[in-house]
C-alpha positions in Angstrom: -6.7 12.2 15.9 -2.7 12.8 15.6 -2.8 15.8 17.2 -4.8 14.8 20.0 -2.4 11.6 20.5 0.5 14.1 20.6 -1.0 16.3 22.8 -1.6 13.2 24.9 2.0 12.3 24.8 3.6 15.7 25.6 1.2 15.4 28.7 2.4 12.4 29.8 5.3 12.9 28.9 5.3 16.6 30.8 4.2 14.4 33.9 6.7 12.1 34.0 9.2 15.0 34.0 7.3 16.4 36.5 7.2 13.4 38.9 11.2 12.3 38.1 12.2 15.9 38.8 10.3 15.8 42.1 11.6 11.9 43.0 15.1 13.5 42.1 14.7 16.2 44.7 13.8 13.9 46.9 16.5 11.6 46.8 18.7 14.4 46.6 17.2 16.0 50.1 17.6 12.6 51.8 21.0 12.2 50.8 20.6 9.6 48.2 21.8 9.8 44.2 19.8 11.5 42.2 21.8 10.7 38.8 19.4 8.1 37.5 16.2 10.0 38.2 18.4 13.5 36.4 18.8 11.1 33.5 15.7 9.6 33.3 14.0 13.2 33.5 16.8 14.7 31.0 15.4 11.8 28.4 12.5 13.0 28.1 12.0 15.7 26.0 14.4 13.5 23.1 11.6 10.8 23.3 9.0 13.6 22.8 10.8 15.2 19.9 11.2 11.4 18.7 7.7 10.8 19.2 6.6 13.8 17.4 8.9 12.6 14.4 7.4 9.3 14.1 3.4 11.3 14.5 4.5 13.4 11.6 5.8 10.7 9.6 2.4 8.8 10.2 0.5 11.9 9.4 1.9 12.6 6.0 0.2 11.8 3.0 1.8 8.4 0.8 4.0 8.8 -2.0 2.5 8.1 -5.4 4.0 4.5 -5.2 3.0 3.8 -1.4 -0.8 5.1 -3.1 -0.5 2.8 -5.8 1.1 -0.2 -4.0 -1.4 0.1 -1.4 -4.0 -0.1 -4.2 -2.4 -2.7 -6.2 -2.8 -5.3 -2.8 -6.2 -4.0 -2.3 -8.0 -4.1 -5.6 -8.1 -6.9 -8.9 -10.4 -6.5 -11.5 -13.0 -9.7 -12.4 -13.9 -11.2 -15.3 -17.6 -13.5 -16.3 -16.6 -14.9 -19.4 -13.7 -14.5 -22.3 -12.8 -10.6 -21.6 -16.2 -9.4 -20.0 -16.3 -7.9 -17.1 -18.0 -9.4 -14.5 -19.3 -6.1 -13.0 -18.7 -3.2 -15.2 -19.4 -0.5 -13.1 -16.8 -1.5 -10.4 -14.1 -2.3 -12.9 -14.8 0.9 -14.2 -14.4 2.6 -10.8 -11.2 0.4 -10.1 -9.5 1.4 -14.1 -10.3 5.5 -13.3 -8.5 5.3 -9.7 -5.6 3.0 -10.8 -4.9 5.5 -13.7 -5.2 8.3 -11.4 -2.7 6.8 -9.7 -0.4 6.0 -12.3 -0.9 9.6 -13.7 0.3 11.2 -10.2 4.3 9.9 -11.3 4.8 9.1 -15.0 8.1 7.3 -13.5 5.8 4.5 -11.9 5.1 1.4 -13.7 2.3 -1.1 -13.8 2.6 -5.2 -14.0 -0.9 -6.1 -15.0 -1.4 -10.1 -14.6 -4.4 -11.9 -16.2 -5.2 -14.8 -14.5 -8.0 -17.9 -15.6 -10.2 -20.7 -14.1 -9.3 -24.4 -14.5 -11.4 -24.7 -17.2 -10.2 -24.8 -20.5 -6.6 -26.4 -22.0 -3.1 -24.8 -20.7 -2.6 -23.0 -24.1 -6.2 -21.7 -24.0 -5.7 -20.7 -20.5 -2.3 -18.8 -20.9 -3.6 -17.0 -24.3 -6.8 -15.7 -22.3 -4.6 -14.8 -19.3 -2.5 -12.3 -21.2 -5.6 -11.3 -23.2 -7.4 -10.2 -20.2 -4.3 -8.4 -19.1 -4.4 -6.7 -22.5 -7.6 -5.8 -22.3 -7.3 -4.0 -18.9 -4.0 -1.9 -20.3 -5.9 -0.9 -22.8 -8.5 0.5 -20.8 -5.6 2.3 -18.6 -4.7 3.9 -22.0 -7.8 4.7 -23.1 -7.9 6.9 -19.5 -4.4 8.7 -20.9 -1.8 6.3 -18.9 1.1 6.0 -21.3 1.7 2.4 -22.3 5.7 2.6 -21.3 4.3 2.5 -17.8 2.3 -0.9 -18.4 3.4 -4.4 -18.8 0.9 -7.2 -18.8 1.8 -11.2 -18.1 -1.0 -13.8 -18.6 0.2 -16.4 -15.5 -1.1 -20.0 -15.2 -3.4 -21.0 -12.2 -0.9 -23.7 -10.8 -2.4 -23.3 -7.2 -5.7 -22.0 -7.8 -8.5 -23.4 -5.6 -11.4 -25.2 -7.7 -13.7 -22.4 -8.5 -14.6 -22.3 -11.8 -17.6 -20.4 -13.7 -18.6 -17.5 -14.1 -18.4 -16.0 -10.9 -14.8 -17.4 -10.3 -12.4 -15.3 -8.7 -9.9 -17.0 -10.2 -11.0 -15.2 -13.7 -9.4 -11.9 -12.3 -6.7 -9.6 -13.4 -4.7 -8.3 -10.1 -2.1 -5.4 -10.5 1.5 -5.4 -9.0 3.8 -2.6 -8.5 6.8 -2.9 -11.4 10.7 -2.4 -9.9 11.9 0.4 -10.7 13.9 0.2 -14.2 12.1 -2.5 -14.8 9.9 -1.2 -17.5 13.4 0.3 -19.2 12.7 2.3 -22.2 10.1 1.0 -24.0 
């Protein structure tokens, strides 16, 4: 598909050459100034070449982070009850990508933030947040991912929408992309 938009564009962009070269001949051949057509026309092939930089940008794969930031937004991981998960087989599909991921640049590093339903006191809650987000690192490091490229947070639900049981999506861990240095030596 890019190279069929590119060869659109240099076709177009070939035609409009065309047609400003002819318009600037014939200005030129009735006596008028041809200068802005000759500029316009002598654009052209720098917008092409511009064009074709931005297409091959586009076309190039992502960098380990842009793969794993991408995924971070896209994907969380659900849980039924305690540190179940509430579909096993996708969580298992989600843990084997994300250290895939993780695996493509040992430099990357991982914030892995366990989240709860409304049930349950603040200090339950927050303990079963960051047990969640335990339980999913350990998975990670069961699949090889070092653990000095993981750091798991347990977060209250301050804003969460009232959805509790167990199909809540608030009983989730989601994953966010860690700054870099942030993980230091660890």
């Amino acid at each position: 598909m890019i190279q069929r938009l590119e060869s659109t564009l240099a076709q177009q962009i070939g035609d409009a050459s065309t047609t400003a070269n002819r318009a600037a001949a014939a200005a030129t051949a009735a006596g008028a100034t041809a200068t802005a057509a000759a500029t316009a026309a002598a654009a052209l092939p720098a917008e092409l070449a511009r064009l074709r930089e931005e297409i091959a940008r586009l076309n190039r794969p992502p960098t380990p982070r842009e793969a794993l930031d991408a995924f971070a937004r896209a994907n969380s991981i659900f849980f039924s009850n305690g540190n179940d998960f509430r579909d096993p087989g996708a969580s298992r599909t989600t843990l084997d990508r994300l250290a895939t991921l993780l695996k493509a640049d040992p430099a990357l590093g991982l914030r892995i933030v366990g989240y709860t339903d409304e049930r349950g006191t603040p200090v339950r809650n927050s303990g079963l947040a960051q047990t969640r987000a335990e339980t999913v690192a350990q998975e990670l490091e069961r699949r090889n991912v070092p653990r000095r490229q993981l750091l798991t947070l347990g977060r209250p639900n301050l804003d969460i929408a009232r959805d509790d049981g167990p199909e809540s999506n608030n009983r989730r861990v989601q994953f966010e992309v860690a700054f870099d240095g942030e993980l230091g030596a660890r």
